[in-house]
C-alpha positions as CSV (number, residue, x, y, z in Angstrom):
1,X,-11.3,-66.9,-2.0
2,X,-13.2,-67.4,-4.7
3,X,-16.6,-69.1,-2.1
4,X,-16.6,-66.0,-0.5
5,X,-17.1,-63.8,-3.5
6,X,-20.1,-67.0,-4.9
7,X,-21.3,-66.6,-1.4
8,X,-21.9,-62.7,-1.6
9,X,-22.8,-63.0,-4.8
10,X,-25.6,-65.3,-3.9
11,X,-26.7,-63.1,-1.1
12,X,-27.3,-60.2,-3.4
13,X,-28.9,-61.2,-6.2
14,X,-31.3,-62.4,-3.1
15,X,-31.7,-59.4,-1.7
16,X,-32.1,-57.6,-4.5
17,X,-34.7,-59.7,-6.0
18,X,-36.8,-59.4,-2.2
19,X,-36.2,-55.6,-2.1
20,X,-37.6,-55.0,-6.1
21,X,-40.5,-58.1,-5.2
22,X,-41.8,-55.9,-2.1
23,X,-41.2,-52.5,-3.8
24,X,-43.7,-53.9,-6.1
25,X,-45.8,-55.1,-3.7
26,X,-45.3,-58.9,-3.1
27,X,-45.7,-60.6,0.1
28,X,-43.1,-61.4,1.9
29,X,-44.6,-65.1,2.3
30,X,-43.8,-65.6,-1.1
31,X,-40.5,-64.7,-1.4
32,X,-39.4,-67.1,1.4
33,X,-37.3,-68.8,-0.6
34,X,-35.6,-65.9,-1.4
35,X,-34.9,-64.7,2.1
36,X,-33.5,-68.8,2.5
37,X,-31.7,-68.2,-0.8
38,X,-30.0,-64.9,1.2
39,X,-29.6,-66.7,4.7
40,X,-27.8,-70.1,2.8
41,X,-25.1,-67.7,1.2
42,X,-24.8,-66.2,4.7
43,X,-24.1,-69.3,6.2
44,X,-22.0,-70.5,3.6
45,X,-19.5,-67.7,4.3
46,X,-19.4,-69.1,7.8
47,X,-18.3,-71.8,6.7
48,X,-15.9,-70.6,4.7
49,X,-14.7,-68.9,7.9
50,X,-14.2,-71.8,9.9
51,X,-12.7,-73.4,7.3
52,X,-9.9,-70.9,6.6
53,X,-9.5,-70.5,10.5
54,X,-9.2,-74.3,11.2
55,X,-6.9,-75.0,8.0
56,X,-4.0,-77.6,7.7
57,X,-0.7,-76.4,8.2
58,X,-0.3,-78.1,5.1
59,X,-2.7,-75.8,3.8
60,X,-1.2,-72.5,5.3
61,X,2.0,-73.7,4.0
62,X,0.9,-73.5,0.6
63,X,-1.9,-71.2,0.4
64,X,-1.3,-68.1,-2.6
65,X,-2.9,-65.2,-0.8
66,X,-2.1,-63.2,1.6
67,X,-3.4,-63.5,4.7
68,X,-4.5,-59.7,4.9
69,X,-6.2,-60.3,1.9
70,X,-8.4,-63.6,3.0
71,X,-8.8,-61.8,6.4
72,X,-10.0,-58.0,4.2
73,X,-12.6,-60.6,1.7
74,X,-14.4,-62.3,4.5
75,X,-14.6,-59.3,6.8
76,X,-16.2,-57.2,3.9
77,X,-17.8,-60.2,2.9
78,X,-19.9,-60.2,6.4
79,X,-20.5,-56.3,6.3
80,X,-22.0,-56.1,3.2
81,X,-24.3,-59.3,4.2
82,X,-24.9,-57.6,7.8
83,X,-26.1,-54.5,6.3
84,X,-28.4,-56.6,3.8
85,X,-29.4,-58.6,7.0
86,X,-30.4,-55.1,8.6
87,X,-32.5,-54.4,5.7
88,X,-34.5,-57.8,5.1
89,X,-35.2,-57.3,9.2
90,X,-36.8,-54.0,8.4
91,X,-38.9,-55.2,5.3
92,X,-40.0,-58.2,7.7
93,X,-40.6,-55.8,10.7
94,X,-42.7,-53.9,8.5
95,X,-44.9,-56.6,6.8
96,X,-45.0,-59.3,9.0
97,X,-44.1,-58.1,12.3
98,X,-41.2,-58.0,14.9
99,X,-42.5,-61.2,16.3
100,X,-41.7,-63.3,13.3
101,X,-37.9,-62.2,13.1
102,X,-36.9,-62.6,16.0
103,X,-38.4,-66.2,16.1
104,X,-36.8,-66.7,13.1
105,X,-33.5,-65.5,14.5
106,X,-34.2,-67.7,17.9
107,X,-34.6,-70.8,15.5
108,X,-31.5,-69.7,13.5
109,X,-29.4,-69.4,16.2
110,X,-30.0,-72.7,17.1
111,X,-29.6,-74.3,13.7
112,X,-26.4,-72.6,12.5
113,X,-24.9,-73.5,16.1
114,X,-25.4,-76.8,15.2
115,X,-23.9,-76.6,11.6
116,X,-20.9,-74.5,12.4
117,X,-19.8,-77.0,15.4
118,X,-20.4,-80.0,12.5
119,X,-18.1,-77.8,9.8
120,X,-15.8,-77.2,12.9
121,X,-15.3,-80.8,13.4
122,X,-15.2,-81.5,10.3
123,X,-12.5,-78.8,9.1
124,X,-10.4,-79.9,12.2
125,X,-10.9,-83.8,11.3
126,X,-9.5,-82.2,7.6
127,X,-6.5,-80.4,9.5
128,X,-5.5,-83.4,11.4
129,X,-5.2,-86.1,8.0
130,X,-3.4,-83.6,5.8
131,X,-0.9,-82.4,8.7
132,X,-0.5,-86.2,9.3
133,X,0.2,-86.9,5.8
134,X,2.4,-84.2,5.7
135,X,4.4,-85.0,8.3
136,X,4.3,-88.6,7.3
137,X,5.8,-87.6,4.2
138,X,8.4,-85.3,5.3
139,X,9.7,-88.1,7.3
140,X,10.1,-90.6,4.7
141,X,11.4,-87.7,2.4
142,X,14.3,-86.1,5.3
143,X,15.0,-89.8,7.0
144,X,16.7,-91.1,3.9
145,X,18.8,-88.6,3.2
146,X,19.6,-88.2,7.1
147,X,20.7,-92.1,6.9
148,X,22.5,-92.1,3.8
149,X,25.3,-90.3,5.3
């Protein structure tokens, strides 16, 4: 789980670095690649989200943590970032106007749909080579041993 705590990492120190920037009176044009800094670590903890939820059995199988505790880091993980979210709308709302969020978050939408159904192909495409491996392997590991009786 160690993404998900790089991810929210990432999204803080770009909040942070927004919130001090405006507090001192920057624009909020300049720090747009701060606010994509924020939004990439966002959408990197979807990612890491689908991945977990569309792992191998392979992968289940052998995974060390819990799955309480993978389930307890990502759903913090997306609190603390919707609460940061909730803040960066505000600062935007405030400087730039309501407009520009929420065509921001239109054009979002569409883009992260996109993305999420790639990594959710992907991630199943993953899940079906490693359980096929696996399988493939526990048959030339079990048959053997079955015939050598």
């Amino acid at each position: 789980m160690i993404e998900i705590i790089a991810a929210i990492s990432a999204a803080s120190r770009a909040f942070n670095y927004i919130n001090a920037a405006v507090n001192k009176g920057h624009e909020v044009q300049d720090l747009v690649h701060k606010f994509s800094a924020f939004f990439d670590a966002k959408d990197k903890m979807s990612e890491i989200e689908a991945n977990i939820q569309n792992a191998s059995t392979m992968a289940k199988l052998f995974d060390k943590g819990s799955v309480e505790s993978a389930a307890l880091e990502i759903t913090m993980a997306k609190q603390k970032t919707l609460q940061m979210e909730r803040q960066l709308r505000e600062i935007m709302v405030y400087t730039v106007g309501e407009d520009v969020w929420i065509d921001m978050m239109r054009t979002r939408s569409q883009i992260r749909k996109q993305r999420l159904d790639i990594a959710r192909a992907r991630a199943t495409r993953k899940r079906m080579i490693i359980d096929g491996i696996g399988s493939v392997s526990y048959t030339h590991l079990t048959l053997p041993t079955i015939y050598s009786v």
